[in-house]
N, C-alpha and C positions, 0 to 999 in steps of 0.2 A: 818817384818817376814811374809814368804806366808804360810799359813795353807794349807796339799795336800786338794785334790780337792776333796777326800774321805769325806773328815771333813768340807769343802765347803758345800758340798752339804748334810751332815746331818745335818749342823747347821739350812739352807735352811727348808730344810725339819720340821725340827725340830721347826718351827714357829709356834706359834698358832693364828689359825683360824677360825670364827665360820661357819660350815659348814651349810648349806642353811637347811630348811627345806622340807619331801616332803610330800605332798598331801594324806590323807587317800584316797584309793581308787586309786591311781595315781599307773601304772604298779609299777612292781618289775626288772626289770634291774639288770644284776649280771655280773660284770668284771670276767677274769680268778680268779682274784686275790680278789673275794667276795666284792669290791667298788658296791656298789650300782649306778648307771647314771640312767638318763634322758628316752636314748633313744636306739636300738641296734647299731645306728652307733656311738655314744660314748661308747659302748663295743670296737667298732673295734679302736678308736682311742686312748683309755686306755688301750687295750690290745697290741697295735704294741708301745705304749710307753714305756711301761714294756717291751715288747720282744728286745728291742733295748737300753735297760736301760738309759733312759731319765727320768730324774726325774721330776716331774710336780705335780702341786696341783688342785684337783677339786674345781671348783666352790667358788677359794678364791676370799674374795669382794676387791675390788680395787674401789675407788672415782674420780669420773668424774668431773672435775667441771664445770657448768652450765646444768648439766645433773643429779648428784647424785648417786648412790651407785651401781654398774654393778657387774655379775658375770659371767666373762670371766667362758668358758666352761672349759679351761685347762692355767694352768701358768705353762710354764713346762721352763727347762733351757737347752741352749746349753754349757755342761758340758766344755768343750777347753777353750770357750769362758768366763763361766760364765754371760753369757746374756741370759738372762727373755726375753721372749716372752708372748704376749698372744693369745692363740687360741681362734675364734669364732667360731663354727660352726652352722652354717644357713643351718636347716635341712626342713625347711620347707615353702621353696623360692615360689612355689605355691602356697602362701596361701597369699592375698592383704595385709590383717591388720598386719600380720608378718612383709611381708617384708618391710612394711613402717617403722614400729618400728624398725626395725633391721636394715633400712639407716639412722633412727635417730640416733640410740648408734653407730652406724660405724660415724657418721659424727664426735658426742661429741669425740669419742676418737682421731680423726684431730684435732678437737677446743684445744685440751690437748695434743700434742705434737706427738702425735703417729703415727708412720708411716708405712702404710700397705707397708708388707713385709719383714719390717725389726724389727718392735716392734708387729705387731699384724699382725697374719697370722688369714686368712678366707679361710674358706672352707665352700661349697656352695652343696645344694640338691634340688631336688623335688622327688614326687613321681614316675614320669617316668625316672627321674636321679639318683640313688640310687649312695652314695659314697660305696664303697666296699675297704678291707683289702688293697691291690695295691695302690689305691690313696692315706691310710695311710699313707702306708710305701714311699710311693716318697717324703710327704712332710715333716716325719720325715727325710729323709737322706735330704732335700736339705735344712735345716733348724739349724736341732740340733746335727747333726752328721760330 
């Protein structure tokens, strides 16, 4: 028997998670939708999720193995499909010591099956490259929509 996809995706939703801790002293970050993030382009990519109603979960842990405990920026679902994706986003590709770690965990997640594009979408910044609202919205429609 198929459960609609209404009840799919609150079961989804409905999983419990221990949400990450953040940092006394670490900004305040506020989605439309009062979610606390990271950073203001995780505003823009939690707020064109909700605008397009894709469900996703922040910062659920997911286990790497030879790597250890990772927390994809967004696990969000293509509702048709009912297929998890997980977003990275690599907001701070200028900066050496980032970007080495972040071609480590992008590597562990190949060692473990994942295949960019199709299991784990990246999305990439520097400072003089800001991601803006537009490049959101293109990779939620080419993705989850």
């Amino acid at each position: 028997i198929m459960i609609s996809d209404e009840e799919f995706v609150r079961r989804w939703l409905d999983e419990p998670y221990e949400k990450a801790d953040f940092d006394d002293g670490e900004p305040e970050f506020l989605t439309s939708k009062g979610l606390r993030v990271r950073s203001k382009s995780e505003i823009i990519f939690a707020d064109k999720y909700d605008e397009y109603n894709v469900p996703y979960k922040y910062e659920c842990p997911l286990y790497l193995d030879g790597f250890g405990m990772v927390r994809p920026d967004f696990t969000a679902m293509n509702i048709r499909y009912r297929w998890i994706r997980y977003h990275e986003h690599l907001g701070m590709m200028d900066d050496p010591a980032y970007a080495e770690r972040n071609i480590r965990k992008i590597r562990a997640y190949e060692e473990n099956g994942f295949v960019i594009g199709r299991d784990l979408i990246l999305t990439f910044e520097t400072k003089a490259n800001p991601i803006g609202p537009m490049d959101a919205e293109r990779m939620i429609r080419e993705y989850y929509l």
